[in-house]
TIDOZA-552294 format. One record per atom (N, C-alpha, C, O, CB): residue number from 1; residue in one letter; x, y, z. Coordinates in nm, 4 decimals. Glycine has a CB too. Layout:
{NUM 'a' {X Y Z}} ...
# end
This chain:
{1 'x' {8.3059 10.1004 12.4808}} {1 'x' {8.4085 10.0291 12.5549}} {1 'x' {8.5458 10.0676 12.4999}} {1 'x' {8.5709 10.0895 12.3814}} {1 'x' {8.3863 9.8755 12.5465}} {2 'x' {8.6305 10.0727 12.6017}} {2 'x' {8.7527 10.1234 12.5575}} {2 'x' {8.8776 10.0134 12.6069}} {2 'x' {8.8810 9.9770 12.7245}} {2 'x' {8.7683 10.2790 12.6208}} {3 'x' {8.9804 9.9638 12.5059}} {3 'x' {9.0739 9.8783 12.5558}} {3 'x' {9.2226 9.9465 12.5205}} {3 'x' {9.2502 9.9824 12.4060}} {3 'x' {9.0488 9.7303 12.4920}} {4 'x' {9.3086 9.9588 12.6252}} {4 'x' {9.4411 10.0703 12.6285}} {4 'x' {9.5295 9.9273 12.5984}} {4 'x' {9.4581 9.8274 12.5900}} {4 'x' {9.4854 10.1859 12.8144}} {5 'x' {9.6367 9.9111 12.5857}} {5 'x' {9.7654 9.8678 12.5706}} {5 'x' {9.8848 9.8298 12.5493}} {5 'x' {9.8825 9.7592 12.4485}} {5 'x' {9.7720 9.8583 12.5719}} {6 'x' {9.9990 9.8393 12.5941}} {6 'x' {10.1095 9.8447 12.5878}} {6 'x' {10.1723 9.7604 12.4776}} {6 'x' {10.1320 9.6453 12.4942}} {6 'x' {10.1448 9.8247 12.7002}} {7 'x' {10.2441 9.7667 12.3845}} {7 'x' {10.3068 9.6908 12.2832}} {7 'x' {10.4252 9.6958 12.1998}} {7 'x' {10.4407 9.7696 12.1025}} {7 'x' {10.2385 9.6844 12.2167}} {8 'x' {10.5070 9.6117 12.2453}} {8 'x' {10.6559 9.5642 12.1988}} {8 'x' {10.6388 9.5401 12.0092}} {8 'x' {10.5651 9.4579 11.9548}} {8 'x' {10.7036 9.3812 12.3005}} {9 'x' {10.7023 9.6084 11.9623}} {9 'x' {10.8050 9.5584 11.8193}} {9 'x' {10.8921 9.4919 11.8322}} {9 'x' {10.9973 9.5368 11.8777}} {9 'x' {10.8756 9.6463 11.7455}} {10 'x' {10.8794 9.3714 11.7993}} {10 'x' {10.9796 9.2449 11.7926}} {10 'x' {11.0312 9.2313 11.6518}} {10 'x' {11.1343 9.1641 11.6504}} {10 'x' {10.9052 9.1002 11.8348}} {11 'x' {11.0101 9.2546 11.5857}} {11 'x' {11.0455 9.2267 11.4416}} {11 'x' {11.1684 9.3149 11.3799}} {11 'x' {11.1815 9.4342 11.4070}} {11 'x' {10.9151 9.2536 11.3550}} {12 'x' {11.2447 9.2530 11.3059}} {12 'x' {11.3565 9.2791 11.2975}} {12 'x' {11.3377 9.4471 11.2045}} {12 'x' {11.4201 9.5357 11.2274}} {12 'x' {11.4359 9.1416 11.2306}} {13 'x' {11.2378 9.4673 11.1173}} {13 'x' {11.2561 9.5454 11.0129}} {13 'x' {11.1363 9.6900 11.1215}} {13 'x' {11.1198 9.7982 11.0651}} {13 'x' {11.1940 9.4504 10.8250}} {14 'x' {11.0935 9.6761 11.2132}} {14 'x' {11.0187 9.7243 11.2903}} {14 'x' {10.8853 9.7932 11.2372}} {14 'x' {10.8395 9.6936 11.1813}} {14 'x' {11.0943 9.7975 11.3554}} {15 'x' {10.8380 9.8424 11.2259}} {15 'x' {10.6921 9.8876 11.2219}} {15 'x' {10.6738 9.9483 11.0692}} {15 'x' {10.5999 10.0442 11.0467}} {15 'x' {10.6579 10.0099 11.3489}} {16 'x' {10.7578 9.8738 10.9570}} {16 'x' {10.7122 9.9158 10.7972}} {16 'x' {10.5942 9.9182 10.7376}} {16 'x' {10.4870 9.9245 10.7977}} {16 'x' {10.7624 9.8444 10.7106}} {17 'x' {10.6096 9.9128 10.6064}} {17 'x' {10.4992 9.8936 10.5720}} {17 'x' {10.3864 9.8511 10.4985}} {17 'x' {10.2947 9.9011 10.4333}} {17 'x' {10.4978 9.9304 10.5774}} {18 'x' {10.4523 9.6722 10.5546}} {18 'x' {10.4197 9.5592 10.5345}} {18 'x' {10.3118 9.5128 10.6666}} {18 'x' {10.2073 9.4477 10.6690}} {18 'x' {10.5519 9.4824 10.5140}} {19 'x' {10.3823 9.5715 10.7573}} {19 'x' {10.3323 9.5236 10.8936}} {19 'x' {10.1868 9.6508 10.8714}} {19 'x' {10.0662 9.6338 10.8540}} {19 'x' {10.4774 9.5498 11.0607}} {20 'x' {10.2630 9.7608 10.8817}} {20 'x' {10.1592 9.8739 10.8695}} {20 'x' {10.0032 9.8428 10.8021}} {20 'x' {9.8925 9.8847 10.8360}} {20 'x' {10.2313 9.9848 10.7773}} {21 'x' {10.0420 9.7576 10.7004}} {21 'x' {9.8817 9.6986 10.6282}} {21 'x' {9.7957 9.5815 10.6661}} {21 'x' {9.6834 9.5411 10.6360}} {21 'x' {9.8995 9.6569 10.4868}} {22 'x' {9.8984 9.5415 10.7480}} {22 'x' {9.8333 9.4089 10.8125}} {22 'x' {9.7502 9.4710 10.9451}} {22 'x' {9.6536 9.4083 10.9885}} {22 'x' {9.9672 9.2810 10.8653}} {23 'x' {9.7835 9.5708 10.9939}} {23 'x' {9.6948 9.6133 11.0806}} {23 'x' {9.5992 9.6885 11.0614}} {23 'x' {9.4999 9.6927 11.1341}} {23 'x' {9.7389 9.6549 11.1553}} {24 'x' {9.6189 9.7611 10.9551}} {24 'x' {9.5319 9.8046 10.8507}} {24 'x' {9.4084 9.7434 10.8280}} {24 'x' {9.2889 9.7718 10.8373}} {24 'x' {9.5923 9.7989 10.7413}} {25 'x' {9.4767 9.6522 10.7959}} {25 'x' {9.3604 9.5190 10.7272}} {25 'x' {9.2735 9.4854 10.8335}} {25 'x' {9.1515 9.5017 10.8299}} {25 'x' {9.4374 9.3546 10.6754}} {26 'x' {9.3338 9.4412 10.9228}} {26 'x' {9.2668 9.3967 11.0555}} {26 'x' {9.2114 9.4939 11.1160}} {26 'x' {9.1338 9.4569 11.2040}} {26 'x' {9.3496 9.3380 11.1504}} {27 'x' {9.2223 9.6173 11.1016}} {27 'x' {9.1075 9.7200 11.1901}} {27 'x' {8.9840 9.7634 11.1064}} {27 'x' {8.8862 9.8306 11.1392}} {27 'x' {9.1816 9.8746 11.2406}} {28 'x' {9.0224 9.6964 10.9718}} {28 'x' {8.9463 9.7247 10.9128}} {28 'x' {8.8089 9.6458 10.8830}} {28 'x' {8.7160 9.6622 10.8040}} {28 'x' {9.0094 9.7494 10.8378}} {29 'x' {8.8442 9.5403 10.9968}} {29 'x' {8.7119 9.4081 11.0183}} {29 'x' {8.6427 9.4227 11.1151}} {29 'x' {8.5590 9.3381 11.1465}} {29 'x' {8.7505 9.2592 11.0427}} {30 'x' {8.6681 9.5629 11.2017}} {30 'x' {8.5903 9.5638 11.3376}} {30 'x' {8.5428 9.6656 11.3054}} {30 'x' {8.5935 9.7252 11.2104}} {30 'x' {8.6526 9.5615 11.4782}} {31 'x' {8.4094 9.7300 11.3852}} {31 'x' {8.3807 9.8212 11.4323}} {31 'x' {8.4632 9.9490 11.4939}} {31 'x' {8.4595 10.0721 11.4944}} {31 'x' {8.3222 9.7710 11.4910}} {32 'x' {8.5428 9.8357 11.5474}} {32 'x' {8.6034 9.9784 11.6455}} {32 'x' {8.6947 10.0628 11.6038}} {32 'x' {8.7801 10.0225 11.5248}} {32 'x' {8.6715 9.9468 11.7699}} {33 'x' {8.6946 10.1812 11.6435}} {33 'x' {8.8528 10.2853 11.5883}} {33 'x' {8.9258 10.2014 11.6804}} {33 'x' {8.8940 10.1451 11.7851}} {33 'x' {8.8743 10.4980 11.6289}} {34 'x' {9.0553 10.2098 11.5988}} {34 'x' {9.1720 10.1831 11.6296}} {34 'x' {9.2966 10.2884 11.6151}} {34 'x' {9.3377 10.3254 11.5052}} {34 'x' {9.1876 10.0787 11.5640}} {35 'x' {9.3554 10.3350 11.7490}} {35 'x' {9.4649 10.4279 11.7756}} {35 'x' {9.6157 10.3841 11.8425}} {35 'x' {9.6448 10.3002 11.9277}} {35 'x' {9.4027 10.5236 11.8642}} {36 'x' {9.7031 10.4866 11.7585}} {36 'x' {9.8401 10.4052 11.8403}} {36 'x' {9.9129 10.5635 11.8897}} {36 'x' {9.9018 10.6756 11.8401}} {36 'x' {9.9775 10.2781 11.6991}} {37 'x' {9.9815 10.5184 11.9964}} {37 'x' {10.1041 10.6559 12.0416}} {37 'x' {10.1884 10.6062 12.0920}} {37 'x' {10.1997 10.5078 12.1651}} {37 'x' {10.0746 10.7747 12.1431}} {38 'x' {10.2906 10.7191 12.0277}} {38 'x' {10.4002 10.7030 12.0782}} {38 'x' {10.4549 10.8560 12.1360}} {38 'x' {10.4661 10.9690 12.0884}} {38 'x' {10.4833 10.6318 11.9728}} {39 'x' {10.4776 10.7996 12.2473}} {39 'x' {10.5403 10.9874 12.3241}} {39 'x' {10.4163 11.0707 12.3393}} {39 'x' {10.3372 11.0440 12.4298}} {39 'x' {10.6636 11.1100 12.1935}} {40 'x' {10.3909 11.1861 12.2428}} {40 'x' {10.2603 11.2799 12.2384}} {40 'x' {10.2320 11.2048 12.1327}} {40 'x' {10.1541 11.1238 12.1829}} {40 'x' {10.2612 11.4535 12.2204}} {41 'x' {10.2424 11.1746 12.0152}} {41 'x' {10.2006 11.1566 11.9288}} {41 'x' {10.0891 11.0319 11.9118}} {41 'x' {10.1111 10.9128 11.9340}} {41 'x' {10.2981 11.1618 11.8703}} {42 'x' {9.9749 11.0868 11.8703}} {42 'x' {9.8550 10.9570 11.8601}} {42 'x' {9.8426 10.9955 11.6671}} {42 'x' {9.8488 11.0883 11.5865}} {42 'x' {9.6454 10.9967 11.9950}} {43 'x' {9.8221 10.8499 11.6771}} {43 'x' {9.7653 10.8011 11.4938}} {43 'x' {9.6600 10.7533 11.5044}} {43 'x' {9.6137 10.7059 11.6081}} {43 'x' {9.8440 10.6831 11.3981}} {44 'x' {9.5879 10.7614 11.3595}} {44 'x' {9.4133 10.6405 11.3549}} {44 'x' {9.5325 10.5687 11.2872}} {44 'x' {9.6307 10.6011 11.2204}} {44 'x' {9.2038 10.6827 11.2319}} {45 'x' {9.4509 10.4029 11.3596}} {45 'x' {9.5285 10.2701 11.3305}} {45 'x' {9.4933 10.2461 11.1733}} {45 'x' {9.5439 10.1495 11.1162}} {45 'x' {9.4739 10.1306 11.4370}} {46 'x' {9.4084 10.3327 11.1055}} {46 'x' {9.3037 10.2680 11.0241}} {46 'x' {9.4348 10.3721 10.8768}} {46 'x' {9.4217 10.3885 10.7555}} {46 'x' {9.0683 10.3272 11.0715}} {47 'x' {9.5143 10.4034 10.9482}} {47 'x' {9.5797 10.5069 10.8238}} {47 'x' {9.7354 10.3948 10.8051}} {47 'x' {9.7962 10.3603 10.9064}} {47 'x' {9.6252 10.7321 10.8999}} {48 'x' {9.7744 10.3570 10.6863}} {48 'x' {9.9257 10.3222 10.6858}} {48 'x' {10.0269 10.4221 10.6966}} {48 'x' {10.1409 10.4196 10.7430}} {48 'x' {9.9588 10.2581 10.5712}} {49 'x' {9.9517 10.5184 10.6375}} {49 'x' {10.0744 10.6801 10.6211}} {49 'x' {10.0965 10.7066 10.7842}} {49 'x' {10.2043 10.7229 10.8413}} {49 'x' {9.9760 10.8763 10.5253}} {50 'x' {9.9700 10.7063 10.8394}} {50 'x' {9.9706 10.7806 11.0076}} {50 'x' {10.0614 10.6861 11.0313}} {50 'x' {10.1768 10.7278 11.0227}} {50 'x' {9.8190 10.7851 11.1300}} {51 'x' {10.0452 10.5272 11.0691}} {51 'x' {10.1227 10.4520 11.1212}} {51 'x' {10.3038 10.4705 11.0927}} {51 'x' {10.4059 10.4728 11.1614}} {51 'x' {10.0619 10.3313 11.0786}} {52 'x' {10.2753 10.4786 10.9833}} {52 'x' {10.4330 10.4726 10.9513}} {52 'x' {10.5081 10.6508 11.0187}} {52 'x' {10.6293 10.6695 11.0297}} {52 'x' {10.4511 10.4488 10.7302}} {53 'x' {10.4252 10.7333 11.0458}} {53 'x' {10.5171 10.8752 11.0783}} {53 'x' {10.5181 10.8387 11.2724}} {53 'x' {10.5287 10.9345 11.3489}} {53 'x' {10.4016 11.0792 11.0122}} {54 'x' {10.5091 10.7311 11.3139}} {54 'x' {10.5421 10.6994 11.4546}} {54 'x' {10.6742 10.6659 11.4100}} {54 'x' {10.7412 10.7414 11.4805}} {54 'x' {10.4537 10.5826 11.5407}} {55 'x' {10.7508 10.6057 11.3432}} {55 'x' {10.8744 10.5327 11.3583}} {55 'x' {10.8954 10.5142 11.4242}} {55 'x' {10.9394 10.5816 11.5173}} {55 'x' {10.9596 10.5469 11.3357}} {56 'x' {10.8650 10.3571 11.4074}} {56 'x' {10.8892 10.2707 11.5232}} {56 'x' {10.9923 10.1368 11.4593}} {56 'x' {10.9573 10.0533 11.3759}} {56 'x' {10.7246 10.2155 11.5906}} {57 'x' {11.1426 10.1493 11.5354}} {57 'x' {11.2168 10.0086 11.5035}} {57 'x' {11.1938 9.9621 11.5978}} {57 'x' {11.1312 10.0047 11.6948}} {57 'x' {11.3574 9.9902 11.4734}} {58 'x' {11.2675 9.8205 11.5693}} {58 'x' {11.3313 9.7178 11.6648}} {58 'x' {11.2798 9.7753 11.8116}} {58 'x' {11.3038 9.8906 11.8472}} {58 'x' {11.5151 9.7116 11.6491}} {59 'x' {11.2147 9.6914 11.8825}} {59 'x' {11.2362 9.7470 12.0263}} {59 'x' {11.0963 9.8920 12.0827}} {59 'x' {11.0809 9.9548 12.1875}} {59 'x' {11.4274 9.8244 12.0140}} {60 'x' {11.0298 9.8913 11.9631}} {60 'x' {10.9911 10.0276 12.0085}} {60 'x' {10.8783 9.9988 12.0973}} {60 'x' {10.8379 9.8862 12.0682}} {60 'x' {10.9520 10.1305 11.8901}} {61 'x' {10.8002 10.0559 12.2047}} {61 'x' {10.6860 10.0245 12.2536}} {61 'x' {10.6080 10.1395 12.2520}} {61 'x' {10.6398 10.2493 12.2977}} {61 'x' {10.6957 9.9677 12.3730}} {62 'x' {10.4706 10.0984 12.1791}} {62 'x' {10.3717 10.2107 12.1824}} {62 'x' {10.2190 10.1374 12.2749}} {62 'x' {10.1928 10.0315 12.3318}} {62 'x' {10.3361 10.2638 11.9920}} {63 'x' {10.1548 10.2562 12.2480}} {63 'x' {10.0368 10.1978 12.3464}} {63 'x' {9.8782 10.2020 12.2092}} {63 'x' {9.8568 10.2627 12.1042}} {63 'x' {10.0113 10.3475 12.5333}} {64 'x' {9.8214 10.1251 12.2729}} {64 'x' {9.7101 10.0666 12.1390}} {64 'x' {9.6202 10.1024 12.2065}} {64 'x' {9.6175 10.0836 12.3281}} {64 'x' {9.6906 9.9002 12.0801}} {65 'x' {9.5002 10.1794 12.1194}} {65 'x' {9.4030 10.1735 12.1979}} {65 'x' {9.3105 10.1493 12.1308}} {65 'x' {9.3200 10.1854 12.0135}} {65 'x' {9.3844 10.2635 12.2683}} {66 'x' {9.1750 10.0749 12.1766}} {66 'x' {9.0477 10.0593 12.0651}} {66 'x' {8.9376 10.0935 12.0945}} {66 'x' {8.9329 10.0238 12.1958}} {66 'x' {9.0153 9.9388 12.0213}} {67 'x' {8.8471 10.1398 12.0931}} {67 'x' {8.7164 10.2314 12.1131}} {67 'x' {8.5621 10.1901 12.0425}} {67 'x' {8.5162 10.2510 11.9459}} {67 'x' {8.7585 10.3775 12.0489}} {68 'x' {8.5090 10.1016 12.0949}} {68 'x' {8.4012 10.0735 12.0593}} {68 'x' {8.3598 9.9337 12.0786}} {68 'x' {8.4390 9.8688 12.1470}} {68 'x' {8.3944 10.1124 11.9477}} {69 'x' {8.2770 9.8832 12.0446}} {69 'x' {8.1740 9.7861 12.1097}} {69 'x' {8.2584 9.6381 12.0991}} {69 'x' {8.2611 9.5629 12.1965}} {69 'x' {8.0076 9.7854 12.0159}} {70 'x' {8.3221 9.6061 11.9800}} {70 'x' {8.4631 9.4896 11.9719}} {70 'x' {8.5577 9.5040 11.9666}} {70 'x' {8.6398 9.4414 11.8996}} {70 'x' {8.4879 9.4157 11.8941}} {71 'x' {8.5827 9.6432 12.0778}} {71 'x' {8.7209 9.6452 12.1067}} {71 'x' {8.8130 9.5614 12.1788}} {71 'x' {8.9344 9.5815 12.1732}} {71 'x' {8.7346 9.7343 12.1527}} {72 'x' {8.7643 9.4732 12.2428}} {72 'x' {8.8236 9.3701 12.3448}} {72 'x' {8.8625 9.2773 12.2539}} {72 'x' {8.9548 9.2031 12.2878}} {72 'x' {8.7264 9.3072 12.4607}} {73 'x' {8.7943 9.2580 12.1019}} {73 'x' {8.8456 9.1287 12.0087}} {73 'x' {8.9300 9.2078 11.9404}} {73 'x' {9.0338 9.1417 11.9370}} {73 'x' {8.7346 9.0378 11.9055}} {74 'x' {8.9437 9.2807 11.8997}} {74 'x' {9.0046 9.3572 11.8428}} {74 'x' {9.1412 9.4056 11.8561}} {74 'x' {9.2234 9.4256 11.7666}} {74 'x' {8.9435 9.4244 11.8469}} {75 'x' {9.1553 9.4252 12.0137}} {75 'x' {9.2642 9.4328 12.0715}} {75 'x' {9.3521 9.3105 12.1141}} {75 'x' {9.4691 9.3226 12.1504}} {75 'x' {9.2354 9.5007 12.1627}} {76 'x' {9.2923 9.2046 12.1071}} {76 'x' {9.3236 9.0830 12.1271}} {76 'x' {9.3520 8.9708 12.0319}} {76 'x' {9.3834 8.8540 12.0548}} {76 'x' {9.2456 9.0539 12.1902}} {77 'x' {9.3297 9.0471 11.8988}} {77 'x' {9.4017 9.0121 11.7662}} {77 'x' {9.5066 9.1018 11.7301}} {77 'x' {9.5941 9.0753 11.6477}} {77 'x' {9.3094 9.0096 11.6515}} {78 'x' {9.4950 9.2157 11.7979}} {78 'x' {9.6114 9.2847 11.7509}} {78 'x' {9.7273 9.2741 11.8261}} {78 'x' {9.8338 9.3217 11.7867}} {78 'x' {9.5875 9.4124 11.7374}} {79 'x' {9.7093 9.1894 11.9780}} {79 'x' {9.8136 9.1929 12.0400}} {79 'x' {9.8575 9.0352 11.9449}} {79 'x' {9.9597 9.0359 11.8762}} {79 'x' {9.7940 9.2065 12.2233}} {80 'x' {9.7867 8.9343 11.9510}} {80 'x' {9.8572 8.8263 11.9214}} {80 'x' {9.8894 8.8441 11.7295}} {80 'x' {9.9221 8.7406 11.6715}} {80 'x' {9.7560 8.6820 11.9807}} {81 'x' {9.8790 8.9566 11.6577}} {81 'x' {9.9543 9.0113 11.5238}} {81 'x' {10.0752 9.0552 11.5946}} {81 'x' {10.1505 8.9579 11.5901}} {81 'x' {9.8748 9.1441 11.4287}} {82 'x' {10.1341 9.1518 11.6584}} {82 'x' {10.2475 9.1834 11.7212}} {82 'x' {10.3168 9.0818 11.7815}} {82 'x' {10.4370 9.1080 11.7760}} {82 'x' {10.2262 9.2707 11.8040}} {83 'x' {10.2976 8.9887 11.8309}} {83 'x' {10.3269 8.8477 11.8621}} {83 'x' {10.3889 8.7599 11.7662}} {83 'x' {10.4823 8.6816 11.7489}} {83 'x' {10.2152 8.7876 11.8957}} {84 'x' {10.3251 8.7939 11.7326}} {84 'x' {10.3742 8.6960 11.6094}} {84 'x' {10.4467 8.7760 11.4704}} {84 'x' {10.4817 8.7307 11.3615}} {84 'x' {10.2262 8.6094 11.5504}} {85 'x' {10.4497 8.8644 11.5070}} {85 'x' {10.5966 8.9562 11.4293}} {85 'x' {10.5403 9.0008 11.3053}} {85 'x' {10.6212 9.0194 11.2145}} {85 'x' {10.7566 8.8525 11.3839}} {86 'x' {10.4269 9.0207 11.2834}} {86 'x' {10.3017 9.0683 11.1308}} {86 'x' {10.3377 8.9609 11.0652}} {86 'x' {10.3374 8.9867 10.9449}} {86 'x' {10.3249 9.2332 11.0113}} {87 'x' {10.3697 8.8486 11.0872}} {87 'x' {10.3975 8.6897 10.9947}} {87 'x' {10.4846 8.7372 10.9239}} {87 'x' {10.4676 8.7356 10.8020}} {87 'x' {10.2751 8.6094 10.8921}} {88 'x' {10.6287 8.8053 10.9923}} {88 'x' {10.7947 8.7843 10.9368}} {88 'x' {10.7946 8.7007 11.0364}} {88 'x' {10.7190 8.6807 11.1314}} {88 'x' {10.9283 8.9138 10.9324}} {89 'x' {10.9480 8.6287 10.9775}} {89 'x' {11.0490 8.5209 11.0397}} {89 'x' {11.0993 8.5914 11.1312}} {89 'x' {11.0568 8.5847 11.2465}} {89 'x' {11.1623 8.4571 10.9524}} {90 'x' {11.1952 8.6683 11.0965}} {90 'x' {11.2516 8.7859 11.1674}} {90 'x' {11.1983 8.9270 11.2931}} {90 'x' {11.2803 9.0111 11.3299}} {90 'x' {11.2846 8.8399 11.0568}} 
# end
């Protein structure tokens, strides 16, 4: 099973790499690969280094994708982590 989608950086310091480990962390409880792009460029979600060579500030939107059998939970914790700004204030 495959889940694609679209996702806003709200956070003031944008896609560091603080945030970078928190998703880290969290792909690292599922089954599924986890991938991000921006433009041409695709990353494994499962890397902080990959994540961080997207640079992504303030504002940026990339697309998420997850691949495998709990990808639908998976993707649906990762949208409501982006939501909620990787637990900054800012």
């Amino acid at each position: 099973m495959e889940q694609i989608k679209r996702l806003k950086i709200n956070n003031d310091l944008g896609l560091h790499g603080r945030a970078a480990a928190r998703i880290v962390e969290l792909a690292g409880q599922y089954s599924s690969r986890l991938f991000f792009k921006k433009e041409d460029h695709e990353v494994d979600g499962s890397s902080i280094l990959s994540i961080l060579t997207l640079a992504c500030p303030k504002g940026t939107e990339i697309q998420a994708k997850a691949v495998g059998e709990d990808s639908a939970e998976l993707m649906d914790r990762l949208t409501e982590l982006f939501k909620q700004r990787f637990g900054e204030q800012k």
